[in-house]
N, C-alpha and C positions, 0 to 999 in steps of 0.2 A: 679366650686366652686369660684374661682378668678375674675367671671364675677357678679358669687350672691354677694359676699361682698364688692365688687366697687359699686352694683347696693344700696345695703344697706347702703354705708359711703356717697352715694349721697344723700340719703332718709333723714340720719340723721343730716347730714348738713343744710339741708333747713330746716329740724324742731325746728333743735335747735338756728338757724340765726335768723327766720322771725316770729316777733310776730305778732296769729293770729288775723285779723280782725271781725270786726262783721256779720257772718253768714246770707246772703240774702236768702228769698224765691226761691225754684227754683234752689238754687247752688246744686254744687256737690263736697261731704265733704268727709272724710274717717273717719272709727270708732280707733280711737288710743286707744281702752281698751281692754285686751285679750278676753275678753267677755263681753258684754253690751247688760242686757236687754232691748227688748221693751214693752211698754204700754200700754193702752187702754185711760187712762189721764196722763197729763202730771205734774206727783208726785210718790211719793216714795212706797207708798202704793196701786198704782194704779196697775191694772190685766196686770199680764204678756202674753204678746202675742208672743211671740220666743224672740231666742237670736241671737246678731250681733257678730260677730268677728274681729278679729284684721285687719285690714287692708280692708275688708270690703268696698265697694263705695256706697254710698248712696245720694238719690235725697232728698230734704226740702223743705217737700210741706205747712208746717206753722212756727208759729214759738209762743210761750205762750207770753201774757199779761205780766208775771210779773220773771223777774229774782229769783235765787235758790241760797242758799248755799249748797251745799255737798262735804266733806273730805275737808273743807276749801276751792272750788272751789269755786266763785262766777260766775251762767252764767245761760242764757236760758236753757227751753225746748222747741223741735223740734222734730215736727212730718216727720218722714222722710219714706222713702220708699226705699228698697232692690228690688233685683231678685224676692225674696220668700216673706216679711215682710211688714206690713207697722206700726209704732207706735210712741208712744214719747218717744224720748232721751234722756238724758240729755246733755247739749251742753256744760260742761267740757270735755268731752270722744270725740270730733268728732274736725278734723284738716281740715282746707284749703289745707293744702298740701300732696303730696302724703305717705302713712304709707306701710311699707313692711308688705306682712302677717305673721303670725304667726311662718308659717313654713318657712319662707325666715331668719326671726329673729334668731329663733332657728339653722337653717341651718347657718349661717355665726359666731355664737360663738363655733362651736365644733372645738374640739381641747383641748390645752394647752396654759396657761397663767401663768406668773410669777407677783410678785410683785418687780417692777423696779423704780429705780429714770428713769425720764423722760427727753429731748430725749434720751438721750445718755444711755439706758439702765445699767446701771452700778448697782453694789451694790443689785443683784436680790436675792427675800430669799422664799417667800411664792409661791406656786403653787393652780393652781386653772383649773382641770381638766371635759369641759364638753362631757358627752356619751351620745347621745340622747337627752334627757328630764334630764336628771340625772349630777348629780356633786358630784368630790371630792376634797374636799380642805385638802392641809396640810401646816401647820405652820412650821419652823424651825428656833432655834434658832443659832447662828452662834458659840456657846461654847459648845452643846450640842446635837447638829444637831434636829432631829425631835419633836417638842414640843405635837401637835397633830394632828390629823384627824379628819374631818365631810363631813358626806356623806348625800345624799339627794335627793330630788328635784327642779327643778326652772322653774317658768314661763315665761313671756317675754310680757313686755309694751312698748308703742312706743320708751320710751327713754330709762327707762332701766330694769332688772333684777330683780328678786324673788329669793333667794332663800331660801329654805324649805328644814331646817338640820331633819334628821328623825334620825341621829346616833352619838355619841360625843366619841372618844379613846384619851385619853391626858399620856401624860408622868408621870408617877409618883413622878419620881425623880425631874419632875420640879417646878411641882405644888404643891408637897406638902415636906413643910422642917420639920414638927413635926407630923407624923401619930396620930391622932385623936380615931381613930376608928381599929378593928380586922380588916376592908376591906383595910382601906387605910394600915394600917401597912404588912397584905400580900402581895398587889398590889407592894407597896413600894420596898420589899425584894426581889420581884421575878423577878422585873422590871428596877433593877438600874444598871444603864451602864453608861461611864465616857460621852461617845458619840457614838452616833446612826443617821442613817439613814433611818432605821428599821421599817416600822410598827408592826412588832412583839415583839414589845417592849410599843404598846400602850396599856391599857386599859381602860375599861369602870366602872367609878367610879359614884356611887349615887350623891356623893356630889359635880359633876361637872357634873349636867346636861345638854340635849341641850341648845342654850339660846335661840333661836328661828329663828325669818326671817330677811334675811338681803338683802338690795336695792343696786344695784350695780348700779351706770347710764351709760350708753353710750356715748361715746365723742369721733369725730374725730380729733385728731393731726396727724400733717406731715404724710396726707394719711393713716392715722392707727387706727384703732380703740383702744378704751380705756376703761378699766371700771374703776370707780373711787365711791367709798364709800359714798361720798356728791354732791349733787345737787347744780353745779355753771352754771353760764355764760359760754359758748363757751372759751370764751378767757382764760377765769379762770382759766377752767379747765386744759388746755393746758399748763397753766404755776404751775402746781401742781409740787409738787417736787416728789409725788411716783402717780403708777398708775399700773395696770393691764395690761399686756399687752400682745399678740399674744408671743409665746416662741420660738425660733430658736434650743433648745439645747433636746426638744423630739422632738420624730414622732406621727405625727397628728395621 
């Protein structure tokens, strides 16, 4: 395991270092999107002929006339060629350098994570637990210990994180100071404790639904991986003052 996440902090190093150049005929690229279909033409409406995967190597046997915008990417399409595949890509989704697969990604974030000022881990409050494909996060407040829980799932992009809340349990007593509602005033009553660490103290309230998907990125500092909430520079990031971090105080 200590060999796959050295193999992955060197992956993500060079990806996040080295802006990529312009895509020659003939190169050999990798697919950085967890899944990326291919084409029949090189557009969005054009026939899908299979799908590529994360990390994925591929040959670029053309290359389109005329650059594309899509999700705000400006870039080629390119016809490229797989083991199994041959079609056009979009050439936002494909790296010069080398992309860990899917399950390399996956395999080097399990475990536990806290929410740390950065290096000196100090001041840690939030956890952020991945099993599989699966995650649970919980918030705590440091006057009232557990504020709440979301459970879920998450995918994995070259740089960073999906994750896909399917369940929301929040503290009653924190969230709400005036019950509103019969649910919130039971919730409230059944629920209130001076401080917890508890999740049996969360519940699921209507009027605090999931919020939805959230982007984690990937950043290596001082040898360690990172997940960080906003999309910076290498550097940037590393001088963030809170960050995600690998947890010393559970068992993997």
């Amino acid at each position: 395991m200590k060999k796959l996440i050295l193999i992955l902090l060197t992956s993500l190093i060079l990806f996040q270092c080295k802006k990529t150049p312009t895509i020659e005929v003939g190169q050999n690229v990798f697919i950085s999107a967890t899944v990326l279909n291919a084409r029949k033409t090189p557009t969005l409406d054009g026939e899908k002929v299979g799908k590529l995967k994360l990390g994925d190597q591929v040959k670029v046997l053309e290359r389109s006339e005329k650059d594309a915008e899509i999700d705000g990417i400006s870039a080629y399409w390119y016809r490229v060629q797989s083991q199994t595949i041959t079609g056009w890509v979009f050439g936002g989704y494909l790296s010069i350098t080398k992309v860990e697969s899917r399950d390399a990604m996956i395999a080097a974030v399990q475990g536990n994570f806290v929410f740390c000022t950065i290096p000196d881990r100090l001041d840690c409050s939030h956890t952020l637990e991945f099993d599989g494909e699966s995650f649970v996060y919980r918030e705590f407040n440091q006057y009232s210990g557990i504020s709440e829980k979301l459970e879920g799932v998450f995918d994995v992009y070259s740089d960073h994180l999906v994750l896909d809340t399917k369940s929301r349990l929040v503290r009653p007593s924190i969230f709400i100071q005036f019950p509103q509602t019969e649910e919130e005033r039971t919730a409230y009553n059944n629920a209130y404790f001076g401080y917890s660490d508890s999740d049996e103290h969360l519940v699921s309230l209507s009027t605090y639904p999931v919020a939805g998907k959230l982007d984690l990125y990937f950043y290596v500092c001082n040898d360690k991986l990172s997940l960080l909430k906003e999309k910076k520079e290498s550097d940037a990031a590393c001088k963030s003052e809170y960050a995600f971090t690998k947890s010393s105080y559970f068992s993997p």
